[in-house]
PASENU-947784 format. One line per 5 residues: their letters; for each residue x, y, z of N, C-alpha, C. Coordinates in steps of 0.001 Angstrom, whole numbers. Layout:
<atoms>
a = X,Y,Z,X,Y,Z,X,Y,Z | ...;
</atoms>
This chain:
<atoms>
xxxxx = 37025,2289,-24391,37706,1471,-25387,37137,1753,-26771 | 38405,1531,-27613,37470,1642,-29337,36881,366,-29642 | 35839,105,-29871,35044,-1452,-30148,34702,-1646,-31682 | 35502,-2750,-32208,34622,-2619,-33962,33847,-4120,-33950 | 32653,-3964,-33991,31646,-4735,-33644,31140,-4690,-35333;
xxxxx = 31332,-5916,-35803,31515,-6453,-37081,29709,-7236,-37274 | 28911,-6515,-37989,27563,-7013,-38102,26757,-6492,-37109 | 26888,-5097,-36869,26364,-4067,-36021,24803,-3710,-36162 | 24620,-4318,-36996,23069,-3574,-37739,22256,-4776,-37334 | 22536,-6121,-37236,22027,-7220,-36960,21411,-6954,-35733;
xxxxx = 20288,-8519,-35327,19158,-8263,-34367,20022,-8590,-32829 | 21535,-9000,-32479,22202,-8253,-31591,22720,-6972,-31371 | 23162,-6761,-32758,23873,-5861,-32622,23597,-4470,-32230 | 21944,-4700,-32713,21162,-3710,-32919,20757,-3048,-30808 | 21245,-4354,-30218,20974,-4349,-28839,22321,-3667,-28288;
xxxxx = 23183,-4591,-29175,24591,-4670,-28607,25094,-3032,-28202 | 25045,-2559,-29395,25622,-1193,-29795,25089,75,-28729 | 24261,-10,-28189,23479,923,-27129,23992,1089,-26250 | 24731,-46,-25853,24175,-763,-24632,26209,-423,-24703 | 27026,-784,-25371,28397,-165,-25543,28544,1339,-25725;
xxxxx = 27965,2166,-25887,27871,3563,-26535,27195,4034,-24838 | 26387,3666,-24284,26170,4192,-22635,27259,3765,-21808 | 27885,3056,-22041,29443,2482,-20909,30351,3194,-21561 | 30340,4078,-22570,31822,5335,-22783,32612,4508,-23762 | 32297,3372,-24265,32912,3074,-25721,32527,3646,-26725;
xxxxx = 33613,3967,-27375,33924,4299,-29150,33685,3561,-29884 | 32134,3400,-30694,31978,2007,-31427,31956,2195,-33094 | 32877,1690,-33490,32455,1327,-34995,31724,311,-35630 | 30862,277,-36148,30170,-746,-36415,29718,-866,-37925 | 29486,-2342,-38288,29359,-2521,-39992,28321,-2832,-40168;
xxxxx = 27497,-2657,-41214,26466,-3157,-42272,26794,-3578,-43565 | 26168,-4324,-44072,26422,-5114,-45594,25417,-4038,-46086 | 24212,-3290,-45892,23894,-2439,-46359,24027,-711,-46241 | 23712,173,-47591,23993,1760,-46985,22831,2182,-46266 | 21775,1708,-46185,20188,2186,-45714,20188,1794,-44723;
xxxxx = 21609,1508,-43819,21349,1107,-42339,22062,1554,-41948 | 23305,2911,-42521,23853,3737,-41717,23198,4419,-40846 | 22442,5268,-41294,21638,5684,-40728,21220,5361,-39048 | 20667,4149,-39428,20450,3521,-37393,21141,3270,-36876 | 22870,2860,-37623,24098,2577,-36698,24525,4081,-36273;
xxxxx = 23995,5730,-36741,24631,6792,-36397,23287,7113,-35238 | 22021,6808,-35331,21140,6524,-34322,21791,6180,-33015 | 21914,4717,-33212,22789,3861,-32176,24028,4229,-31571 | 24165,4970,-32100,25452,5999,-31169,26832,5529,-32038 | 26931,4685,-33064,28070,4314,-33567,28416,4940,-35126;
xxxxx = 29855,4955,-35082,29975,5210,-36288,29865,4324,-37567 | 28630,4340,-38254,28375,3331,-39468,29634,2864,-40795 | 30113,2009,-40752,30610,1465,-42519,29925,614,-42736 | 30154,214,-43962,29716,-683,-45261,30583,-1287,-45138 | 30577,-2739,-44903,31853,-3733,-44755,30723,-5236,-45089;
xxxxx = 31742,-5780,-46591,31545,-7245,-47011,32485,-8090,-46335 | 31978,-8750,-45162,33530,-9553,-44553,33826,-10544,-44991 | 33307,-11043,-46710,33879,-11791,-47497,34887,-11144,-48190 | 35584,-10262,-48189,35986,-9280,-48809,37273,-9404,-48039 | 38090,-9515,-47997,39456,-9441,-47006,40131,-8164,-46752;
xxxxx = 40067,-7446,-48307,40892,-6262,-48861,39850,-5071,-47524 | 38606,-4852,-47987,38142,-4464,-47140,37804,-4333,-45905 | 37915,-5395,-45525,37994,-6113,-44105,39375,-5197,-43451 | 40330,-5611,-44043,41576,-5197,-43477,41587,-3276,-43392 | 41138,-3030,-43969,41244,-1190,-44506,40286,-1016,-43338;
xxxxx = 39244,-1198,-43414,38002,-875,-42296,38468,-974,-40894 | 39132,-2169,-40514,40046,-2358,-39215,40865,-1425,-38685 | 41949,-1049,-39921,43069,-414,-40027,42851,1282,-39331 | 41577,1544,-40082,41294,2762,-39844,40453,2786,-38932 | 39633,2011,-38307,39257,1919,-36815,40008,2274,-35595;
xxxxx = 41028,1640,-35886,42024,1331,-34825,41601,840,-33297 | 40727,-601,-33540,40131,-822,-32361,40935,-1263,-31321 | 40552,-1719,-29748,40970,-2061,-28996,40427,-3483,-29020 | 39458,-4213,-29297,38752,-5182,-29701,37384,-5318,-31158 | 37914,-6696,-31612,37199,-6801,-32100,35805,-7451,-31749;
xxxxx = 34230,-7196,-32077,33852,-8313,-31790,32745,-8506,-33175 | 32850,-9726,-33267,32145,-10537,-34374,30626,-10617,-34252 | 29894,-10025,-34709,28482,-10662,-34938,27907,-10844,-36282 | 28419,-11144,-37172,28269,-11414,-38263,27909,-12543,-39095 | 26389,-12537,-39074,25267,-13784,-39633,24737,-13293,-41027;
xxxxx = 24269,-14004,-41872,23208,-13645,-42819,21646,-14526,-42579 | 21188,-14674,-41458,20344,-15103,-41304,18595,-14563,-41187 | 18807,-13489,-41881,17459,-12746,-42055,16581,-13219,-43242 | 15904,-13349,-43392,14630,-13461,-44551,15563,-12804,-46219 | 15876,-11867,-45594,16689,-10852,-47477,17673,-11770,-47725;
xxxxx = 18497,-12545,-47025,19729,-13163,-46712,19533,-14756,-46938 | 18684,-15434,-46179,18511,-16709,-46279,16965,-17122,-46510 | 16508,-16497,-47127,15135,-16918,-47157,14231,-17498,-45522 | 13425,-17873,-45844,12432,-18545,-44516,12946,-19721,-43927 | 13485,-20056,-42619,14383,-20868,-41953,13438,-22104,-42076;
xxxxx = 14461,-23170,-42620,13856,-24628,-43332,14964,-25588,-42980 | 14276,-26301,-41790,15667,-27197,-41360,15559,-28361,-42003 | 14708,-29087,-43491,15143,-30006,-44214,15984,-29706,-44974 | 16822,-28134,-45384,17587,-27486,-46590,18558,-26767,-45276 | 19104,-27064,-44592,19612,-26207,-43761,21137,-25676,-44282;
xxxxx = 21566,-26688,-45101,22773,-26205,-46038,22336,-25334,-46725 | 21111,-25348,-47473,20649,-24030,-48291,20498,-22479,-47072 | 19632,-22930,-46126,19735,-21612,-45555,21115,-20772,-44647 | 21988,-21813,-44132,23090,-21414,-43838,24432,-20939,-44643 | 23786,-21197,-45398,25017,-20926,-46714,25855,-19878,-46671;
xxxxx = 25816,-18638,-46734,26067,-17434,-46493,26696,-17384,-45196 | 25786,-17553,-43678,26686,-17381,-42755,27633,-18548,-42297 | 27918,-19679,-43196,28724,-20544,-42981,29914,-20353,-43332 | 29580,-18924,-44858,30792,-18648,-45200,31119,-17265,-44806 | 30573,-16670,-43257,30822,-15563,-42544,31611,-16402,-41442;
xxxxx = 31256,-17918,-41014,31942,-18205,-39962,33280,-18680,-40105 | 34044,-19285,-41558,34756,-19300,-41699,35725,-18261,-42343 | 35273,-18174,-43974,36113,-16928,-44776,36217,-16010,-43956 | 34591,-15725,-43053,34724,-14059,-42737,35529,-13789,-41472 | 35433,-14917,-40759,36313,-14867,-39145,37945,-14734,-39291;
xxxxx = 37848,-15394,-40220,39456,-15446,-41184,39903,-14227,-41573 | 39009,-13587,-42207,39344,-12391,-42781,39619,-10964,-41476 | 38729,-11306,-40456,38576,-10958,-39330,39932,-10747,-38374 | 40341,-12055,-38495,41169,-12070,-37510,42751,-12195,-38373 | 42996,-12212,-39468,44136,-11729,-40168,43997,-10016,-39857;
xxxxx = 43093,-9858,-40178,42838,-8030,-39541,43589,-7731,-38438 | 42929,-8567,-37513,43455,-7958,-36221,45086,-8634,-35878 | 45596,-9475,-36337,46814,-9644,-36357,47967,-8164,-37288 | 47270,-7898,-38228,48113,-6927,-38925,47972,-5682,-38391 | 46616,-5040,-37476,46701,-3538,-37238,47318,-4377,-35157;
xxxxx = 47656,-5151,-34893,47666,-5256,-33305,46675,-5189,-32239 | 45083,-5762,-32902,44673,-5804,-32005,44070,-7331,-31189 | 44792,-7253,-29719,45166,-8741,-29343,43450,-8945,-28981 | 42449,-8547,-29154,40992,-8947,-28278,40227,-9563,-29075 | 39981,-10684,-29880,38812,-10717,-30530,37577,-11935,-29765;
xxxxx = 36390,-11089,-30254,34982,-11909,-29468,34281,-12262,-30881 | 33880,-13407,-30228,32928,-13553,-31268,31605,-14341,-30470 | 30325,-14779,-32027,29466,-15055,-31512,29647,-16700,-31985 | 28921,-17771,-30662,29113,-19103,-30847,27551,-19636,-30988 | 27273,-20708,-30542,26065,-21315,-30472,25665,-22538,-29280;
xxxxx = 25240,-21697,-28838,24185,-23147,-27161,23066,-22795,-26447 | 22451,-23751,-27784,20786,-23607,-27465,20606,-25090,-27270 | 20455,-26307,-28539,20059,-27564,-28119,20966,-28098,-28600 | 22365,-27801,-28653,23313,-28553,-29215,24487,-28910,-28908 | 24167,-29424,-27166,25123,-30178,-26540,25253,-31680,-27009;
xxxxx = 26527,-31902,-26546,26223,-33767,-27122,25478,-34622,-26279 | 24551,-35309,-27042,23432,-36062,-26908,23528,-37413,-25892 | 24758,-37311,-25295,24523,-38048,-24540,24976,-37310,-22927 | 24550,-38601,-21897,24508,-38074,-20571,23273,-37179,-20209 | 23736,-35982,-19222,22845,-35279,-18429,22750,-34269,-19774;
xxxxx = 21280,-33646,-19471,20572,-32691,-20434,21188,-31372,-20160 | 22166,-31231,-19560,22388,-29978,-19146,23946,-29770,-18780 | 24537,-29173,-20383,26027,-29058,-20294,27020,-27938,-20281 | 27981,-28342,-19321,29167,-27001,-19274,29975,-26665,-20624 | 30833,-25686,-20222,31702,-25337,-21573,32684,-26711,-21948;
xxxxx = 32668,-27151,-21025,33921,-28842,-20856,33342,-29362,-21852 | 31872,-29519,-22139,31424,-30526,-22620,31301,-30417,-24402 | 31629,-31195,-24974,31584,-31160,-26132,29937,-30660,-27207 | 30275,-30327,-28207,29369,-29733,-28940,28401,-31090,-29903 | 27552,-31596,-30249,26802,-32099,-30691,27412,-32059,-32459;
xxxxx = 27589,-33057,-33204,28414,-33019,-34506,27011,-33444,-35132 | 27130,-32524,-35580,25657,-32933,-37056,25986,-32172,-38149 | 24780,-32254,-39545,25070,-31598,-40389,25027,-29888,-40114 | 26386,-29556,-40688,26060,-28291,-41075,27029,-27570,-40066 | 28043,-28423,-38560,28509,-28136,-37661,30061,-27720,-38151;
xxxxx = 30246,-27796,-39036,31656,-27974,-39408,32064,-26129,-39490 | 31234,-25249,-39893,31809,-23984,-39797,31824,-22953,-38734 | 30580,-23551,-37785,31028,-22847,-36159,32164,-23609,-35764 | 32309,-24817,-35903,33415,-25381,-35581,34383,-24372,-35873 | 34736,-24374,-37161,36267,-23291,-37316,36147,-22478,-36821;
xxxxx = 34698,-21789,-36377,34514,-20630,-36093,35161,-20175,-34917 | 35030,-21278,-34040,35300,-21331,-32192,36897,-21666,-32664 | 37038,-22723,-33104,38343,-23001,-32842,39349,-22501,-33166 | 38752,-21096,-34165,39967,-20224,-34669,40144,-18824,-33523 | 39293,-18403,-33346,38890,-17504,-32297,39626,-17936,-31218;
xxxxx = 39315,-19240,-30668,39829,-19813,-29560,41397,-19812,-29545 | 41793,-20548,-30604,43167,-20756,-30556,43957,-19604,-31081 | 43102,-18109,-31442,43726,-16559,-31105,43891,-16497,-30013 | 43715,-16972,-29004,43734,-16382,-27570,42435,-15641,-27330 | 41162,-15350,-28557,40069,-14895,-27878,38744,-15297,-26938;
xxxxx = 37543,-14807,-27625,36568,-15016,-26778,35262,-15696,-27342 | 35129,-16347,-27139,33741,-17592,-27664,32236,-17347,-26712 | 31472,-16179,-27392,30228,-16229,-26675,29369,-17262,-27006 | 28597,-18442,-26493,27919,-19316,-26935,26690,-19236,-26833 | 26089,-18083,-28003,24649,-17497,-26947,23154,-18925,-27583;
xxxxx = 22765,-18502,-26333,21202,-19312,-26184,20521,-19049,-27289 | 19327,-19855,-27490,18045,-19189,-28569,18013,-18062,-28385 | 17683,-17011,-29121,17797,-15420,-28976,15914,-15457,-28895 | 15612,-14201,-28025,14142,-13900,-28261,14107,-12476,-27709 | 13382,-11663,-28685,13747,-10525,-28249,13069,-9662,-29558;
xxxxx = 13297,-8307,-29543,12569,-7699,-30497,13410,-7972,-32111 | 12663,-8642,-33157,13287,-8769,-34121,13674,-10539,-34136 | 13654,-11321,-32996,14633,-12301,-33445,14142,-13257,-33088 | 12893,-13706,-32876,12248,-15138,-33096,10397,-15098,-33420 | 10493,-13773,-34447,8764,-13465,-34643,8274,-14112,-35815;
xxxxx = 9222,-14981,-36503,8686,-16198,-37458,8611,-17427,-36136 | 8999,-17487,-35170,8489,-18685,-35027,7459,-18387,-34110 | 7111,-16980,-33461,6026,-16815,-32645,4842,-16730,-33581 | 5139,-16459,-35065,4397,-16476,-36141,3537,-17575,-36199 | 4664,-18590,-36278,4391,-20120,-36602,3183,-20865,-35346;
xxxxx = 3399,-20191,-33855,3115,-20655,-32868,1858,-20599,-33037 | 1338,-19224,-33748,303,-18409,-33817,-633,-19531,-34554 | -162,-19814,-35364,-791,-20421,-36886,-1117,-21951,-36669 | -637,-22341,-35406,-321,-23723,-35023,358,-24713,-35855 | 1064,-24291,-36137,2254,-24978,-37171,3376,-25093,-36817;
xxxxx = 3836,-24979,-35547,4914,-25709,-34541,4257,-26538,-33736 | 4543,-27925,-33892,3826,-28691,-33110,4926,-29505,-31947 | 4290,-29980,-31007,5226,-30574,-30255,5591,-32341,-30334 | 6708,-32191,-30803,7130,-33768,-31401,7464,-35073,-30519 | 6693,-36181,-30309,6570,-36889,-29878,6292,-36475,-28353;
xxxxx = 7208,-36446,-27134,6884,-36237,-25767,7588,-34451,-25483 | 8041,-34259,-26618,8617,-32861,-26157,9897,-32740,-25313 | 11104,-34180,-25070,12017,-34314,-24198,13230,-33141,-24453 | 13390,-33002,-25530,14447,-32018,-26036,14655,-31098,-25092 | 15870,-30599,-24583,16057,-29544,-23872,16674,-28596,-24576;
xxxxx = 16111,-27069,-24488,16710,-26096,-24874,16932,-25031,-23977 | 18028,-24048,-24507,18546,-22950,-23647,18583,-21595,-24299 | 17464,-21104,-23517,17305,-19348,-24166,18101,-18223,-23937 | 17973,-17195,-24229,18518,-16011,-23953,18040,-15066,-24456 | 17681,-13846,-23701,17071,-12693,-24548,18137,-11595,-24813;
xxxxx = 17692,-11266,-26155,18766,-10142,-26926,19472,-9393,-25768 | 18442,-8564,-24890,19432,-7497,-24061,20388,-8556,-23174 | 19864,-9483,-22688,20834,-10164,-21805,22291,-10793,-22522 | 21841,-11095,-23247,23454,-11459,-24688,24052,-10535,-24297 | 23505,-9543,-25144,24790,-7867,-25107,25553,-7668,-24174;
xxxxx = 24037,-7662,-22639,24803,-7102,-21510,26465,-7798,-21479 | 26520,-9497,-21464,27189,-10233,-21786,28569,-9803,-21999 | 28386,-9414,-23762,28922,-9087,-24347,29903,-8100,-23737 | 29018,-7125,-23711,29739,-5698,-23014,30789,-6208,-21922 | 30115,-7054,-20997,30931,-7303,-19641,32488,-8242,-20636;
xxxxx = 32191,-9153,-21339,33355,-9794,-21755,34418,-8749,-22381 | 33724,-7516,-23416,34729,-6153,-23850,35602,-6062,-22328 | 34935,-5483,-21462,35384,-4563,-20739,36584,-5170,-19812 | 35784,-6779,-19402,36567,-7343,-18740,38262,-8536,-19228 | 38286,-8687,-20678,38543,-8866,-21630,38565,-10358,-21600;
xxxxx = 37829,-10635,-20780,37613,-12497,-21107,37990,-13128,-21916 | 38631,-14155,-21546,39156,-15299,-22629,38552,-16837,-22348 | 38246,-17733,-23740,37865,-18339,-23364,36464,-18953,-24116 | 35679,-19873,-23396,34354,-20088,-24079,33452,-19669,-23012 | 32478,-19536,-23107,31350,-19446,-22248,29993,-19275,-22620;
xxxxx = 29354,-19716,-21862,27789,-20049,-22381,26538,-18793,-22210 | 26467,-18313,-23173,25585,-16919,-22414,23856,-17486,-22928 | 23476,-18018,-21768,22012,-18342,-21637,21451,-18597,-20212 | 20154,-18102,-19943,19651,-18194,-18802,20004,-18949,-17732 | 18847,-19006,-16547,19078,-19629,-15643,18404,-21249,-15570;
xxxxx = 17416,-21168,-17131,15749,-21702,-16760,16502,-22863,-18170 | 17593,-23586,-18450,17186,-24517,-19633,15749,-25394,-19222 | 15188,-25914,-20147,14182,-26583,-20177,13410,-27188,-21324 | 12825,-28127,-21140,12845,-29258,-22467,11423,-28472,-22860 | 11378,-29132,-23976,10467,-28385,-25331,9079,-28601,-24585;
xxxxx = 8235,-29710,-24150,7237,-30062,-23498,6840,-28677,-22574 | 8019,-28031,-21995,7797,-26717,-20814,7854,-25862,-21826 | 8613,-25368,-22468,8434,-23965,-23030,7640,-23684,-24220 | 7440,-24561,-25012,6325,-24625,-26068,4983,-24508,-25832 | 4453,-24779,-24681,2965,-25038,-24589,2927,-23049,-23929;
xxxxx = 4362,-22804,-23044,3848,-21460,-22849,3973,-20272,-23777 | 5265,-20829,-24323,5106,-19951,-25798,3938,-19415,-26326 | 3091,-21066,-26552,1574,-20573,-27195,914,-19514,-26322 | 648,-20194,-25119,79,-19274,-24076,42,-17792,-23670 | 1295,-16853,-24084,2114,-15960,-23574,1689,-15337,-25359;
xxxxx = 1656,-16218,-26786,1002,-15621,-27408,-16,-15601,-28312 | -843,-16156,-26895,-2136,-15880,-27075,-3053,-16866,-28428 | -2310,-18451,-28418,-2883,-19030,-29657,-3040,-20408,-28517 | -3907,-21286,-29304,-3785,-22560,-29085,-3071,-23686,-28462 | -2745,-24356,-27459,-1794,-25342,-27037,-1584,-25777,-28190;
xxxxx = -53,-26502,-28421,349,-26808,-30208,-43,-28277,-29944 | -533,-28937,-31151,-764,-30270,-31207,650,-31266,-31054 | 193,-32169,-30589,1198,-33078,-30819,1461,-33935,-32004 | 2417,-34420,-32361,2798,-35261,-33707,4041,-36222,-33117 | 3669,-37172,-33553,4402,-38670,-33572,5587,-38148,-34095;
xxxxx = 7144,-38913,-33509,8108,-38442,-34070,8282,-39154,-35432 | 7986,-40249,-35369,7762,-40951,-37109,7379,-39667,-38512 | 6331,-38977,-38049,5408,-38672,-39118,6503,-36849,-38924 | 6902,-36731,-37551,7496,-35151,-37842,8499,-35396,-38604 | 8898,-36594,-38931,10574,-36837,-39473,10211,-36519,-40937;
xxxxx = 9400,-36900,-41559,8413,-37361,-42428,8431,-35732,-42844 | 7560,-35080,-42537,7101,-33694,-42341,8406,-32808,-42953 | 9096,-33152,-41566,10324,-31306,-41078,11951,-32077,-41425 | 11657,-33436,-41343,13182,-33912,-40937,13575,-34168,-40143 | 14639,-35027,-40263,15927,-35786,-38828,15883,-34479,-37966;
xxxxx = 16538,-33364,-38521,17314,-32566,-37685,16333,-32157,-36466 | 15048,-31845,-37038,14103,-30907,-35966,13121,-31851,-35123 | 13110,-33279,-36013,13040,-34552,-34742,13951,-34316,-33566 | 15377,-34106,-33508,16266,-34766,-32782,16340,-33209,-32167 | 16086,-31940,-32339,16308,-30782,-32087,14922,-31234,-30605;
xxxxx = 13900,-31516,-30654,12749,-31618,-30194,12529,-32753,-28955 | 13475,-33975,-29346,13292,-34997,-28890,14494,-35097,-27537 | 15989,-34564,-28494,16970,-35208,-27743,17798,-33908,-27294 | 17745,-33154,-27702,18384,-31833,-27599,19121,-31722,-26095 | 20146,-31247,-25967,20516,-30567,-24671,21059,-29531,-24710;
xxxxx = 21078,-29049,-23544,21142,-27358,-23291,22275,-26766,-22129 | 22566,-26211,-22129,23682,-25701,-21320,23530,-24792,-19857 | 24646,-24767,-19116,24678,-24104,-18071,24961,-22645,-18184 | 25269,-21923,-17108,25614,-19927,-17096,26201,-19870,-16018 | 26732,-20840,-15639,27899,-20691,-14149,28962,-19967,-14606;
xxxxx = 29671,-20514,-15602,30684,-19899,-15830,30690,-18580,-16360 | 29565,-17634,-17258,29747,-16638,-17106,29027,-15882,-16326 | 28141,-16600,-15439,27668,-15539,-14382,29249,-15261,-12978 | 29762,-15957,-13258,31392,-16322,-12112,32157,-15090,-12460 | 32552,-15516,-13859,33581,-14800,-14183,33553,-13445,-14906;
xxxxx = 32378,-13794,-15279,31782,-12130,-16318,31361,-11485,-14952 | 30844,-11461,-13670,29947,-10875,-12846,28768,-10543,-13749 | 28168,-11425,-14468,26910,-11179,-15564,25588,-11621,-14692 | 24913,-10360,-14485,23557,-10580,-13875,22212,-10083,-14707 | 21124,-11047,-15015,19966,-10994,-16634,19092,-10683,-15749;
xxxxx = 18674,-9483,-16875,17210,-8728,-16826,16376,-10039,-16688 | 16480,-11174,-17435,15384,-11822,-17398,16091,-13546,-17137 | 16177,-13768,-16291,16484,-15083,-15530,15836,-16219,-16084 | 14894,-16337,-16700,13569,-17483,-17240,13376,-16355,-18547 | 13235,-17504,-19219,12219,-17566,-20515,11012,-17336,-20043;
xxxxx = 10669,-17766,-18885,8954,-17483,-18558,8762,-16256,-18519 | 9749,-14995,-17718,9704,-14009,-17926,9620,-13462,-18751 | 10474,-14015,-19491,10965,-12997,-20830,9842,-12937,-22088 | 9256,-14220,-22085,8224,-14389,-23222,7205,-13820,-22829 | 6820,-13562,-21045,5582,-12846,-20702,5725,-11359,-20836;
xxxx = 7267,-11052,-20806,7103,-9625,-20777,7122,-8853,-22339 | 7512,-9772,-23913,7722,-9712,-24926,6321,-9575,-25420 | 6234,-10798,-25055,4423,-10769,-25899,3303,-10118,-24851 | 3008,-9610,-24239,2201,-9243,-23462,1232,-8348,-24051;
</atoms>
């Protein structure tokens, strides 16, 4: 298949693209920068320069692709892009890819309506942001958690969705490149664990996303689905091994009063109340089977 995998250079994509280019796809893939052609012609793909705030461009880049699917990975969430991730300013740091999840999905998928191509994937979000009530541990049925800042994955899914495409809802990412500020932080003991640690979260490591990914291209899935492990588990379990796995201190604890105080509502309630999701549905229907089943694995075999 021809694949135009939109934010190719990013810390999926960077997985993604390999991993499509060994299964006999034709991949085109974009960067917002020229100093990263280069690793997308590495990566086995053919590199452009594509602003997907840009529509005019958006559409030309498509046109001349001539993909069979699109798929979306397109964030500005790097350090050059959003500065150092600060969940009391989280409107400040999302800024950019809030206006990749709307303008740019938009721009995206007017694309693929004008050159005919019926496939588009994109990337969603389910790590701790199921709704807060009931069981800690939710299906695609279950509704998404409404807080600040939710309103542009919202369009994001629901435009995608109501194309007839594909809604990957991937887990915390951990993997090379994509959570070494907070293994940073772990290091430094400056992630602490807030009040009892109840929060449940749901991981996923980079290669296991892709694999994902790939299987939803090939198989052309429609739909939502949750691409994260087998292992959700509340902050109390995976934080203390985090430290462990790299090699710093058990993290102190802090009263949720004084973390609110500190970090804010959001990373109180990220910590405290959080829920996390299931992988039935795309281990069913994707036939999706992970290198790394647990976070326990995955963090022992990362940091080691």
């Amino acid at each position: 298949m021809r694949v135009f995998v939109a934010g190719g250079s990013g810390v999926l994509g960077r997985r993604l693209v390999p991993q499509l280019v060994a299964r006999g796809h034709e991949v085109t893939a974009t960067t917002t920068s020229p100093t990263k052609l280069g690793l997308l012609r590495q990566l086995g793909a053919e590199g452009v320069v594509m602003d997907g705030l840009d529509a005019a461009s958006v559409g030309e880049l498509v046109a001349a692709a001539r993909p069979d699917v699109i798929v979306n990975q397109m964030t500005a969430l790097s350090a050059a892009h959003a500065g150092k991730p600060n969940l009391r300013r989280a409107d400040r740091f999302f800024a950019l890819t809030n206006r990749l999840r709307t303008e740019g999905i938009d721009n995206l998928l007017a694309a693929a309506e004008a050159t005919g191509v019926a496939h588009v994937i994109t990337h969603g979000h389910a790590s701790m942001n199921g709704v807060r009530t009931g069981g800690w541990v939710k299906s695609e049925e279950d509704p998404l958690e409404v807080v600040e800042g939710t309103t542009a994955i919202n369009h994001l899914e629901d435009a995608v969705a109501g194309a007839g495409g594909t809604v990957l809802r991937y887990g915390g990412f951990y993997g090379p490149g994509a959570n070494d500020d907070q293994v940073a932080m772990v290091r430094k003991g400056l992630l602490p664990l807030v009040g009892d640690g109840t929060g449940y979260f749901s991981w996923v490591h980079l290669d296991d996303a892709a694999s994902a990914t790939a299987l939803a291209v090939e198989k052309e899935a429609r739909g939502v689905f949750n691409v994260v492990d087998d292992d959700p588990a509340p902050v109390s379990e995976w934080l203390p091994y985090l430290a462990q796995c790299a090699g710093a201190r058990p993290p102190r604890r802090v009263p949720a009063w004084l973390a609110r105080l500190l970090a804010g509502k959001m990373a109180v309630e990220m910590m405290t109340e959080g829920r996390a999701f299931s992988n039935a549905k795309a281990k069913r229907e994707l036939g999706w089977t992970l290198r790394y089943p647990s976070w326990r694995q995955g963090f022992r075999a990362e940091l080691a």
